[in-house]
N, C-alpha and C positions, 0 to 999 in steps of 0.2 A: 186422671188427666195426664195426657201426655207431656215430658217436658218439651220446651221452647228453648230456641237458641239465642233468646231473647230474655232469657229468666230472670240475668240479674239487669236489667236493665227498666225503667220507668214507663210505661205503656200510655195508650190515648184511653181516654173516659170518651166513650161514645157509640155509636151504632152505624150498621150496614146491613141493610138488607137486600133482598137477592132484586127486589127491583132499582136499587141501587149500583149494580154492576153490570156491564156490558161488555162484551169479548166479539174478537172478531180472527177469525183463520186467517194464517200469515204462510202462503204457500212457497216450497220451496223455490219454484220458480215458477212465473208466469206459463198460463196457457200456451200453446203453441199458435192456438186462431186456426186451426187445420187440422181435423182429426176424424177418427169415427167415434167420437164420444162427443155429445154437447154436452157442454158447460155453464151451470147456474149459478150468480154470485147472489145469494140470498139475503135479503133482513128482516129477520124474523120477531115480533115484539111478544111475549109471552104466550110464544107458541111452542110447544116441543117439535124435536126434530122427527119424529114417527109422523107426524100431523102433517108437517112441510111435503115430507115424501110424499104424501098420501095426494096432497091436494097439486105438486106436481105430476102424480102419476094421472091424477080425473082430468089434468088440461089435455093432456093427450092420449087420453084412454090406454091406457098401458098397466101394463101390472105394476102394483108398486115395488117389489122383488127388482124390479130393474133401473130403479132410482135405488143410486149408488151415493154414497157419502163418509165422510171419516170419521165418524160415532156420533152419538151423540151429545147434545148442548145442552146448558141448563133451559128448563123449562122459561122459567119467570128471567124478565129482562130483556133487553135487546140482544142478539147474535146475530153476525153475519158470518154466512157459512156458504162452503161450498156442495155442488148437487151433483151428479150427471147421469145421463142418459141414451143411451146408445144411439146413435144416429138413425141407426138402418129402422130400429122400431117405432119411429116418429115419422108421418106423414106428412105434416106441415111444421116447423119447429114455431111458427107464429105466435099459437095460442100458450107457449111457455113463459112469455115476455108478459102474459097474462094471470100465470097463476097465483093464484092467492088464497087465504081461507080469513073469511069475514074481518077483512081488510088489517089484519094482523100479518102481513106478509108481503113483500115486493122487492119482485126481482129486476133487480140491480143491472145488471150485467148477461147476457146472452154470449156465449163465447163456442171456437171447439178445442180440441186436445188428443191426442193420439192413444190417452190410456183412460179408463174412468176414476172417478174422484177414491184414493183410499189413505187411510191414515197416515202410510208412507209418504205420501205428496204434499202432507201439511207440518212444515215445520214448527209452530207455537201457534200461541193463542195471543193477543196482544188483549189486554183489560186496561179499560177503564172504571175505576173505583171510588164513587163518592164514599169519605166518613164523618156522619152525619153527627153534626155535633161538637167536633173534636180539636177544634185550631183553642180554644180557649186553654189557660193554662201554659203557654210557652207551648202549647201543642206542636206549632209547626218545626221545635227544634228538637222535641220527644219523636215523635216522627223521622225526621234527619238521621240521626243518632240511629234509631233501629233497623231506614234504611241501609245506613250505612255497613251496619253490622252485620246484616244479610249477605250484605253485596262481595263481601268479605270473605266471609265463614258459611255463606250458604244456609238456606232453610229445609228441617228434616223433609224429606219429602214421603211423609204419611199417607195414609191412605185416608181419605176421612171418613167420619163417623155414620154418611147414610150407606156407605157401602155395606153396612153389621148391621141396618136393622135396626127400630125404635130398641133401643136400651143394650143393643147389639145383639139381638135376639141369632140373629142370623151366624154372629161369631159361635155362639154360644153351641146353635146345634152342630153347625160346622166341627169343630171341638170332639163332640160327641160321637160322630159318622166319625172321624179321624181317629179315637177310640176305640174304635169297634162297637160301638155302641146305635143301639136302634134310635129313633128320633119317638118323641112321644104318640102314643095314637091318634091326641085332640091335634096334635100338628103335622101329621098326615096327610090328616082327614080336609084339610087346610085347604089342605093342594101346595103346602109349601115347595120350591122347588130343590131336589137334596142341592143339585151339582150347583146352586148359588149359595146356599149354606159353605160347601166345600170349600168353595173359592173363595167365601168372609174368613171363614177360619184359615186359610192362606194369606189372604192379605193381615190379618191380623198375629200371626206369627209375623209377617216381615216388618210389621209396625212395631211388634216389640222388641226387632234386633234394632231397629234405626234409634229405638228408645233408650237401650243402653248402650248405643255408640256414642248420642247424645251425652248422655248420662257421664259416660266414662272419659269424656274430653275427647273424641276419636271420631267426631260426624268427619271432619277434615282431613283424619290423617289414611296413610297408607299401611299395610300389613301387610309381614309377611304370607304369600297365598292369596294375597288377595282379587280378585277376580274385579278387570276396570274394562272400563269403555274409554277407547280416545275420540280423539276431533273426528278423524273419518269414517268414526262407528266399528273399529275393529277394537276386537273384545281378544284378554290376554289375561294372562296369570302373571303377577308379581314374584319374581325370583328375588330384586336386591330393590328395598323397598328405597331407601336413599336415594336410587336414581330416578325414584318416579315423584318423588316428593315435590321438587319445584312442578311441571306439570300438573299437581293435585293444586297449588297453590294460584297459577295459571289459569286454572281452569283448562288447562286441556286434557286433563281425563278424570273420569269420577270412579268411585267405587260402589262397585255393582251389588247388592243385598240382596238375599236369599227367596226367592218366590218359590218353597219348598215342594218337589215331585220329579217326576220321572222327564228324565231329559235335560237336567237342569245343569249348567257348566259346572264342576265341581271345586269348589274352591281348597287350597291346603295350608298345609299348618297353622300361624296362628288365627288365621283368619275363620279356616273351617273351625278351630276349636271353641270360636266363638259364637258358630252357625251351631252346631252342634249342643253349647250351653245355652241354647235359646229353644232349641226340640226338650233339650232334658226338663227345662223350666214348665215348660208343658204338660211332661210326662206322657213326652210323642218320641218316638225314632224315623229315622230314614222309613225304612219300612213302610211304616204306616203310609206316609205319603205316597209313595209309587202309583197310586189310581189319579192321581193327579200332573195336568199338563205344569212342568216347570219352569222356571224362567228366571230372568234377573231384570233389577229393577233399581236405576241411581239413587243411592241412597240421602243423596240431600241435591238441591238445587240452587243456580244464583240468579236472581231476579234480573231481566234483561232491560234494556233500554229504561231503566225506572227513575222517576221523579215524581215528586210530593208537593203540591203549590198549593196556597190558601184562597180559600175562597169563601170568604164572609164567614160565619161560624166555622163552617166546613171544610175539610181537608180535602183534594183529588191527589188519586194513586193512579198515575199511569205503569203497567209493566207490563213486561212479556214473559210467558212462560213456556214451558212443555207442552204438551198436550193430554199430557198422562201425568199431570200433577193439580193441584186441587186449590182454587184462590182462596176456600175459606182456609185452608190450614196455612196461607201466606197470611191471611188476616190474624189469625190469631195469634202470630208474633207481632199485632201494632194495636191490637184493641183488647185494654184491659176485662178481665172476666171473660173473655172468649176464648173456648175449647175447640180444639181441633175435631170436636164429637159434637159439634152442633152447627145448625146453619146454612147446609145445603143439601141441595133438591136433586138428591139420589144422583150423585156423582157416578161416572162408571168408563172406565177405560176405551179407550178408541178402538172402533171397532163393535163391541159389544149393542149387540141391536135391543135392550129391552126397557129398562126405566131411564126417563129423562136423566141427563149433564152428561158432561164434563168439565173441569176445571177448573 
């Protein structure tokens, strides 16, 4: 089990399930109303976002290839999300005001926009979160207390557990291809695909360095070499960590964690020496990785706009988050016995066209 930035603190006894939460895209800034792209404001009820595209693209006979959007949603639950579709290949925009699939789906909103919908243009996710169960017990001031403590110190920003696979099978082979090592024949023969193995075993090396920065008191602080993102999305290397310190405490810049491979900004001193003791922990090197796209990835996050009100037995969680961060790994800094390795519906970064979620 991963630690929590919540560990030594009192948790809620209770439950959340995925039909329990609901998120909605929070774009950076409005449509323009003028464009060659139309624009769909979607709400979708336990439908994935493969399915939305799909039954946008049969209202106007179009390929679904051209129904655009900023990844995918979780399957189960309510999501309202954004769509679009290029103007010039739509005959009549009418019948989109219309799409739907077996009344699981209605769109909201007809608009246009000068670019089409892509994960760039969506700044967070806003969630609402019943937890069911959980006001009993001085609940709603265990709750307080751990918001608070987030709000603060920020929560690790993991990658959670369906991206690996039942039992993390997926880490596992991932691991082994990074090895040098063949995948088994029974899981070949599968059809497993390697280059999603690769990338579990990636996200899973960056879940272990966020694991003992946790660990070691340092999700917050800054390092020498350390590799951050500020307010305006420019990405920099730490020379005199001192003077970045208040900014980290701010919240105007985070530090960026390791998605190991080729391309990836490289961090120094003490900071790489800690990237580096997370490959050797493995018994991986640089090397190894080079077949792989790399990247960086903030290593914890602060829940935005968030408050916690009671509601009969029940707790509600309003927050906002990234888009490229995970609500069950916020839940399990508030609900006791809950691992960051369980609980949702194959998460998967913006962008990424294949198993339902995000967030």
């Amino acid at each position: 089990m991963l630690p929590r930035a919540t560990h030594d603190l009192p948790h809620l006894i209770g439950t959340c399930a995925p039909q329990d939460r609901s998120c909605e895209e929070i774009l950076l800034k409005s449509p323009a109303r003028t464009g060659d792209h139309l624009w769909l404001k979607v709400a979708k009820t336990n439908l994935g976002t493969q399915q939305v595209r799909a039954a946008i693209a049969r209202s106007v006979q179009i390929d679904v290839d051209l129904v655009s959007c900023a990844g995918n949603r979780d399957r189960s639950g309510r999501c309202i999300q954004w769509f679009s579709v290029p103007a010039d290949a739509v005959e009549h925009p009418g019948p989109l005001r219309r799409a739907g699939a077996q009344g699981k789906m209605q769109v909201l909103e007809l608009t246009a926009s000068h670019k089409p919908v892509t994960p760039a243009l969506v700044e967070r996710l806003r969630w609402q979160v019943v937890l069911r169960r959980s006001a009993g017990d001085d609940g709603y001031l265990v709750a307080r207390r751990l918001l608070d403590r987030l709000r603060l110190a920020g929560c690790p920003n993991y990658y959670a557990s369906e991206r690996f696979g039942a039992a993390g099978v997926f880490a596992k082979w991932g691991r082994m291809l990074l090895e040098g090592k063949r995948l088994p024949a029974a899981v070949t023969a599968s059809g497993v695909d390697a280059s999603r193995c690769l990338r579990a075993g990636q996200e899973w090396l960056f879940n272990g360095y966020v694991a003992t920065r946790l660990a070691d008191g340092l999700l917050g602080a800054c390092l020498p070499g350390e590799v951050i993102r500020g307010s305006r999305q420019d990405i920099s290397v730490v020379d005199d960590p001192a003077h970045v310190e208040k900014r980290f405490a701010s919240w105007e810049a985070v530090a960026l964690g390791p998605l190991f491979g080729a391309g990836m900004v490289p961090a120094e001193g003490d900071a790489w020496a800690r990237e580096e003791a997370t490959l050797h922990a493995a018994n991986l090197d640089a090397t190894r990785l080079e077949r792989l796209h790399g990247d960086r990835r903030a290593i914890r996050v602060q829940p935005g706009k968030a408050s916690i009100d009671p509601d009969g037995p029940h707790l509600r969680l309003n927050v906002e988050l990234p888009i490229d961060s995970y609500i069950t790994v916020l839940l399990a800094e508030f609900l006791s016995g809950t691992d960051v390795h369980q609980g949702e519906q194959e998460p998967q970064a913006a962008g990424e066209q294949e198993p339902e979620e995000e967030g």
